[in-house]
C-alpha positions in Angstrom: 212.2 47.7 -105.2 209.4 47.8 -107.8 207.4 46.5 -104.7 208.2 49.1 -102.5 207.4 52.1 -105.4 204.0 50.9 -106.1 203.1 51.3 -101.9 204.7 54.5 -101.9 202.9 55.6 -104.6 199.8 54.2 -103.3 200.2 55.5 -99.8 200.7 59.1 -102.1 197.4 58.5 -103.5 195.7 57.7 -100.1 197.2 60.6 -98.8 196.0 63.1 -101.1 192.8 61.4 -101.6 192.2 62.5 -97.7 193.7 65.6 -97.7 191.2 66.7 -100.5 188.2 64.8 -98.5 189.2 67.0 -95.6 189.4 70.1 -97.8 186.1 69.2 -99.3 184.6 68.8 -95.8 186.1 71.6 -94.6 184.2 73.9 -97.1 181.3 72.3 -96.9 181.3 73.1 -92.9 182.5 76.3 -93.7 179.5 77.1 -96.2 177.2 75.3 -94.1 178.0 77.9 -90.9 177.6 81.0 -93.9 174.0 79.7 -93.7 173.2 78.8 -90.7 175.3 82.3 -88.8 172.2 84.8 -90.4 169.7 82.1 -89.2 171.2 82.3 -85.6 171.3 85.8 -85.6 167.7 86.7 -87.4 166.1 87.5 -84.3 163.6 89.6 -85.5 161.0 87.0 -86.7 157.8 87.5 -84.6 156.4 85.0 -83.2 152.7 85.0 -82.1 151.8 85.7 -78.6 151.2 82.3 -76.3 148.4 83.9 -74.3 146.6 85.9 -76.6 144.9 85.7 -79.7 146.9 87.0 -82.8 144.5 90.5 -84.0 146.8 90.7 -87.3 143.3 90.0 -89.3 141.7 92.4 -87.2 141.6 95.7 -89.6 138.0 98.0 -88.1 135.9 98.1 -85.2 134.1 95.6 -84.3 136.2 92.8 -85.8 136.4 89.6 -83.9 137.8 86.6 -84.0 138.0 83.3 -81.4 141.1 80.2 -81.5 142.1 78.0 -78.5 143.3 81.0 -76.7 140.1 82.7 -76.6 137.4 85.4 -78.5 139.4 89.3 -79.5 137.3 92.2 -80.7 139.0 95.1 -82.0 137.8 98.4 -80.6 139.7 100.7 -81.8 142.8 101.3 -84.2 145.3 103.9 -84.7 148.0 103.9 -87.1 150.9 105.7 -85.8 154.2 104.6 -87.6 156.9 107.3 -86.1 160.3 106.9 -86.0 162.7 107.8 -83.5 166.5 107.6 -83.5 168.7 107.5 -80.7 172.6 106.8 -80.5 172.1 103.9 -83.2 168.7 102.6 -81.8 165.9 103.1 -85.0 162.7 102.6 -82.5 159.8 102.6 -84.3 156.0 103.0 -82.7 153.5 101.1 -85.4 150.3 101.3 -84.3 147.8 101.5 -80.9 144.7 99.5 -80.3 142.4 98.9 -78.1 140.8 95.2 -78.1 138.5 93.3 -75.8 139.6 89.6 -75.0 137.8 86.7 -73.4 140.7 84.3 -72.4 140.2 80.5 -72.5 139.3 78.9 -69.5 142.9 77.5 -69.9 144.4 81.0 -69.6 142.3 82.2 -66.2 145.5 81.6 -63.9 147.6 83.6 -66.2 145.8 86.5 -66.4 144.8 86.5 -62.6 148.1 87.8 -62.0 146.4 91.0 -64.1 142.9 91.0 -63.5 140.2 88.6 -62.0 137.5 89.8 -64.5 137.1 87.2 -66.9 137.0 89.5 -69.3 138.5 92.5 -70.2 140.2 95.9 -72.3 143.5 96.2 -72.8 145.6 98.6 -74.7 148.4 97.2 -76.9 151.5 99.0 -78.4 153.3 97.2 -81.0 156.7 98.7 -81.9 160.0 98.2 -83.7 163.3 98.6 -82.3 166.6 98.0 -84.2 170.3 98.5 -83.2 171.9 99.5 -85.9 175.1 100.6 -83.9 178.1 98.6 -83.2 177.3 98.8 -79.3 175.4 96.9 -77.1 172.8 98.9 -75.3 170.0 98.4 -72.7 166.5 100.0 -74.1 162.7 99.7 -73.2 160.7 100.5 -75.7 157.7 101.2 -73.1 158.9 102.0 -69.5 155.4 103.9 -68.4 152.3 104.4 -70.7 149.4 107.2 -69.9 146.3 106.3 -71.2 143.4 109.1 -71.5 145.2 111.0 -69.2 143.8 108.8 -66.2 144.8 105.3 -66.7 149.1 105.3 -65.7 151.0 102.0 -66.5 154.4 100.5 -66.5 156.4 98.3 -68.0 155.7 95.8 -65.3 151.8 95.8 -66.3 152.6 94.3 -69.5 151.1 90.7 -69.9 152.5 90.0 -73.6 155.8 89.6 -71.9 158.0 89.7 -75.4 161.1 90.4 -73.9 161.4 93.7 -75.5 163.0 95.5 -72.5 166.3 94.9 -72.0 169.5 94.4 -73.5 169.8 95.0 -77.6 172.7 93.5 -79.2 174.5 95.1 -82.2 172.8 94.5 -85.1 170.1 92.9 -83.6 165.9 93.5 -84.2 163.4 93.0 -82.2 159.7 93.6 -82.5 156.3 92.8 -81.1 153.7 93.6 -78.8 152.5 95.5 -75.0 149.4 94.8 -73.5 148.0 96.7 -70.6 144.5 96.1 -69.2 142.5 98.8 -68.8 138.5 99.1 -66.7 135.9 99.1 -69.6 136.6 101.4 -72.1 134.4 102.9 -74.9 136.9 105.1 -76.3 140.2 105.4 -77.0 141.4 109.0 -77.2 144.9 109.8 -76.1 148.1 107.8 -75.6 151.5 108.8 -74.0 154.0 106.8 -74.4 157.4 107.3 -72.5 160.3 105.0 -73.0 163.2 103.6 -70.6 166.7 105.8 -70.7 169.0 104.1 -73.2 171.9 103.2 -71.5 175.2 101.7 -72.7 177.0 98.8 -71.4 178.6 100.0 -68.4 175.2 101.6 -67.1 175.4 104.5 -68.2 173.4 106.9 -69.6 173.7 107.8 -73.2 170.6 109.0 -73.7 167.1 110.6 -72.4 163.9 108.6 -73.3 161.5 109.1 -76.1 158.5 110.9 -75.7 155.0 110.2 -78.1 151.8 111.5 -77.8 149.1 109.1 -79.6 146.0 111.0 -80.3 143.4 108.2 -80.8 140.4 110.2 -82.2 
Protein backbone atom coordinates (compact mmCIF):
# COMPACT_ATOMS: atom_id res chain seq x y z
CA UNK A 1 0.00 0.00 0.00
CA UNK A 2 2.88 2.30 1.08
CA UNK A 3 4.22 1.17 -2.48
CA UNK A 4 1.43 2.13 -4.32
CA UNK A 5 1.10 5.91 -2.48
CA UNK A 6 4.55 6.86 -3.24
CA UNK A 7 3.74 6.13 -7.32
CA UNK A 8 0.63 7.98 -6.98
CA UNK A 9 2.17 10.63 -5.57
CA UNK A 10 4.94 10.62 -7.96
CA UNK A 11 2.82 10.30 -10.99
CA UNK A 12 0.98 13.69 -9.17
CA UNK A 13 4.20 15.29 -9.33
CA UNK A 14 5.00 14.29 -12.95
CA UNK A 15 1.80 15.44 -13.78
CA UNK A 16 1.87 18.80 -12.49
CA UNK A 17 5.46 19.22 -13.32
CA UNK A 18 4.05 19.01 -17.21
CA UNK A 19 1.02 20.79 -16.89
CA UNK A 20 3.22 23.86 -15.59
CA UNK A 21 5.94 23.15 -18.54
CA UNK A 22 2.98 23.42 -20.86
CA UNK A 23 1.69 26.51 -19.17
CA UNK A 24 5.19 27.93 -19.24
CA UNK A 25 5.44 27.12 -22.95
CA UNK A 26 2.29 28.23 -23.64
CA UNK A 27 3.17 31.88 -22.56
CA UNK A 28 6.18 31.92 -23.79
CA UNK A 29 4.50 31.25 -27.46
CA UNK A 30 1.91 33.45 -26.61
CA UNK A 31 4.48 36.43 -25.78
CA UNK A 32 6.59 35.39 -28.47
CA UNK A 33 3.50 35.99 -31.26
CA UNK A 34 2.93 39.64 -29.14
CA UNK A 35 6.31 40.33 -30.73
CA UNK A 36 6.51 39.01 -33.69
CA UNK A 37 2.34 40.07 -34.80
CA UNK A 38 3.67 44.17 -35.00
CA UNK A 39 6.74 42.82 -36.88
CA UNK A 40 4.47 41.03 -39.46
CA UNK A 41 2.32 43.74 -39.86
CA UNK A 42 4.98 46.89 -39.91
CA UNK A 43 4.73 47.22 -43.51
CA UNK A 44 5.76 50.54 -43.79
CA UNK A 45 9.70 50.13 -43.60
CA UNK A 46 11.08 51.40 -46.91
CA UNK A 47 13.25 49.61 -48.51
CA UNK A 48 15.70 51.02 -51.09
CA UNK A 49 14.86 50.79 -54.67
CA UNK A 50 16.59 47.65 -56.62
CA UNK A 51 17.22 49.58 -59.86
CA UNK A 52 18.05 52.90 -58.84
CA UNK A 53 20.34 54.63 -56.81
CA UNK A 54 19.02 55.78 -53.27
CA UNK A 55 19.13 60.09 -53.67
CA UNK A 56 18.27 60.24 -49.75
CA UNK A 57 21.91 62.12 -49.40
CA UNK A 58 21.05 64.13 -52.29
CA UNK A 59 19.89 67.67 -50.61
CA UNK A 60 20.79 70.73 -53.73
CA UNK A 61 21.46 70.79 -57.28
CA UNK A 62 24.02 69.35 -58.65
CA UNK A 63 24.47 66.66 -56.05
CA UNK A 64 25.68 63.33 -57.32
CA UNK A 65 26.47 60.26 -56.25
CA UNK A 66 27.50 56.63 -58.13
CA UNK A 67 26.96 52.68 -56.31
CA UNK A 68 26.67 49.42 -58.24
CA UNK A 69 23.41 50.61 -59.64
CA UNK A 70 24.78 53.53 -61.34
CA UNK A 71 25.78 57.57 -61.20
CA UNK A 72 22.34 60.08 -59.80
CA UNK A 73 22.46 63.88 -60.04
CA UNK A 74 19.89 65.79 -58.43
CA UNK A 75 18.48 68.55 -60.57
CA UNK A 76 16.07 69.86 -58.92
CA UNK A 77 14.12 69.67 -55.46
CA UNK A 78 10.79 70.70 -54.22
CA UNK A 79 9.55 70.17 -50.90
CA UNK A 80 5.90 69.78 -50.91
CA UNK A 81 4.58 67.88 -47.73
CA UNK A 82 0.52 68.21 -48.18
CA UNK A 83 -1.77 66.19 -46.72
CA UNK A 84 -4.84 64.88 -47.92
CA UNK A 85 -7.59 62.85 -46.19
CA UNK A 86 -10.02 60.67 -47.75
CA UNK A 87 -12.58 58.22 -46.11
CA UNK A 88 -9.68 57.08 -43.59
CA UNK A 89 -6.80 57.13 -46.23
CA UNK A 90 -4.00 60.04 -44.64
CA UNK A 91 -2.12 60.40 -48.29
CA UNK A 92 0.59 62.42 -47.91
CA UNK A 93 2.79 64.01 -51.12
CA UNK A 94 6.51 64.69 -49.59
CA UNK A 95 8.50 66.00 -52.08
CA UNK A 96 9.21 66.20 -56.20
CA UNK A 97 12.56 65.96 -57.91
CA UNK A 98 13.91 65.84 -60.79
CA UNK A 99 17.37 63.67 -61.14
CA UNK A 100 19.45 62.50 -63.93
CA UNK A 101 20.62 58.68 -63.80
CA UNK A 102 23.16 56.71 -65.71
CA UNK A 103 22.10 53.02 -64.94
CA UNK A 104 24.76 50.23 -64.71
CA UNK A 105 25.49 48.33 -67.58
CA UNK A 106 23.74 45.62 -65.54
CA UNK A 107 20.50 47.58 -65.51
CA UNK A 108 20.26 48.42 -69.54
CA UNK A 109 17.58 45.62 -70.14
CA UNK A 110 15.48 46.91 -67.40
CA UNK A 111 15.18 50.24 -68.31
CA UNK A 112 14.80 49.33 -72.16
CA UNK A 113 11.42 48.63 -71.32
CA UNK A 114 11.46 52.71 -70.61
CA UNK A 115 13.86 54.29 -72.69
CA UNK A 116 16.87 53.10 -74.97
CA UNK A 117 18.94 56.26 -74.02
CA UNK A 118 21.47 55.16 -71.85
CA UNK A 119 20.90 57.92 -69.97
CA UNK A 120 18.30 59.95 -68.83
CA UNK A 121 15.62 62.48 -66.58
CA UNK A 122 13.14 61.32 -64.77
CA UNK A 123 10.70 62.85 -62.40
CA UNK A 124 10.09 61.12 -58.99
CA UNK A 125 7.21 61.53 -56.49
CA UNK A 126 7.68 60.16 -53.15
CA UNK A 127 4.54 59.93 -51.01
CA UNK A 128 2.90 58.59 -47.94
CA UNK A 129 -0.30 56.76 -47.75
CA UNK A 130 -1.79 55.33 -44.50
CA UNK A 131 -5.11 53.58 -43.77
CA UNK A 132 -6.16 54.56 -40.79
CA UNK A 133 -9.74 53.11 -41.33
CA UNK A 134 -11.09 49.86 -40.39
CA UNK A 135 -11.77 48.98 -44.18
CA UNK A 136 -9.90 47.74 -46.77
CA UNK A 137 -9.62 49.94 -49.81
CA UNK A 138 -8.07 49.99 -53.26
CA UNK A 139 -5.91 53.47 -53.77
CA UNK A 140 -3.24 54.85 -56.21
CA UNK A 141 -1.38 57.33 -54.95
CA UNK A 142 -0.33 58.47 -58.66
CA UNK A 143 -2.77 57.23 -61.40
CA UNK A 144 -1.60 60.11 -64.17
CA UNK A 145 1.11 62.82 -63.62
CA UNK A 146 1.37 66.26 -65.90
CA UNK A 147 4.60 67.50 -66.01
CA UNK A 148 5.21 71.24 -67.39
CA UNK A 149 2.08 71.03 -68.80
CA UNK A 150 3.46 68.95 -71.86
CA UNK A 151 4.93 65.86 -70.61
CA UNK A 152 1.43 63.44 -69.53
CA UNK A 153 2.21 60.09 -67.65
CA UNK A 154 0.54 57.20 -65.92
CA UNK A 155 0.78 54.95 -63.46
CA UNK A 156 1.97 52.47 -65.91
CA UNK A 157 5.20 54.68 -66.80
CA UNK A 158 6.41 54.21 -63.37
CA UNK A 159 9.84 52.17 -63.30
CA UNK A 160 10.25 52.21 -59.34
CA UNK A 161 7.52 49.65 -59.29
CA UNK A 162 6.89 49.94 -55.29
CA UNK A 163 3.70 48.42 -55.33
CA UNK A 164 2.05 51.46 -54.07
CA UNK A 165 -1.13 51.06 -56.24
CA UNK A 166 -3.40 48.81 -55.14
CA UNK A 167 -5.00 47.36 -52.31
CA UNK A 168 -4.45 49.04 -48.62
CA UNK A 169 -5.28 47.02 -45.74
CA UNK A 170 -6.56 48.46 -42.43
CA UNK A 171 -4.11 49.87 -40.53
CA UNK A 172 -1.64 49.32 -42.93
CA UNK A 173 1.38 52.08 -44.27
CA UNK A 174 2.94 52.26 -47.17
CA UNK A 175 5.44 54.67 -48.59
CA UNK A 176 8.01 55.16 -51.30
CA UNK A 177 8.78 56.30 -54.57
CA UNK A 178 7.45 57.11 -58.66
CA UNK A 179 9.69 57.53 -61.31
CA UNK A 180 8.84 58.75 -64.74
CA UNK A 181 11.35 59.54 -67.52
CA UNK A 182 11.12 62.53 -69.03
CA UNK A 183 13.29 63.98 -72.68
CA UNK A 184 16.18 66.23 -71.25
CA UNK A 185 15.06 68.66 -68.96
CA UNK A 186 16.66 71.84 -67.67
CA UNK A 187 13.88 72.84 -65.52
CA UNK A 188 11.43 71.68 -63.49
CA UNK A 189 8.51 74.05 -63.16
CA UNK A 190 5.08 72.71 -62.66
CA UNK A 191 3.70 69.26 -61.43
CA UNK A 192 0.10 67.91 -61.47
CA UNK A 193 -0.50 65.14 -59.77
CA UNK A 194 -3.90 63.28 -60.03
CA UNK A 195 -4.65 60.17 -58.06
CA UNK A 196 -6.66 56.82 -58.68
CA UNK A 197 -10.50 56.85 -57.31
CA UNK A 198 -10.50 55.29 -53.92
CA UNK A 199 -12.70 52.49 -54.03
CA UNK A 200 -13.87 50.13 -51.33
CA UNK A 201 -13.86 46.46 -51.33
CA UNK A 202 -16.70 45.60 -53.40
CA UNK A 203 -15.50 48.08 -56.30
CA UNK A 204 -17.03 50.72 -55.56
CA UNK A 205 -16.51 54.05 -55.46
CA UNK A 206 -16.23 55.86 -52.21
CA UNK A 207 -14.46 58.55 -53.25
CA UNK A 208 -13.14 61.09 -56.16
CA UNK A 209 -9.31 61.35 -56.59
CA UNK A 210 -6.98 63.90 -55.22
CA UNK A 211 -5.91 66.66 -57.07
CA UNK A 212 -2.19 68.68 -56.45
CA UNK A 213 -0.63 71.21 -58.29
CA UNK A 214 3.38 71.23 -57.60
CA UNK A 215 4.87 74.51 -58.57
CA UNK A 216 8.50 73.73 -58.99
CA UNK A 217 10.09 77.27 -59.30
Amino acid sequence: MRKYLQLLLAATLLTGCSFAEAESKKETKSSEAAIEKPLKKNTDVYVPNPQVTEDINLKKAGDSLTDNKGELTLKTVKEVNKTFNVNGIEYIVKDVRLLHFVPAYSLIDFFHAYTHDEEFDFVKINVEVKNNSKENYHFGPVAMVNINDSIHKTWEDDFYLENLNGEISAGQTKRGNLGFIVEDMDSLNKVEILSGDLVDESKKKVADPVKLVVNVN
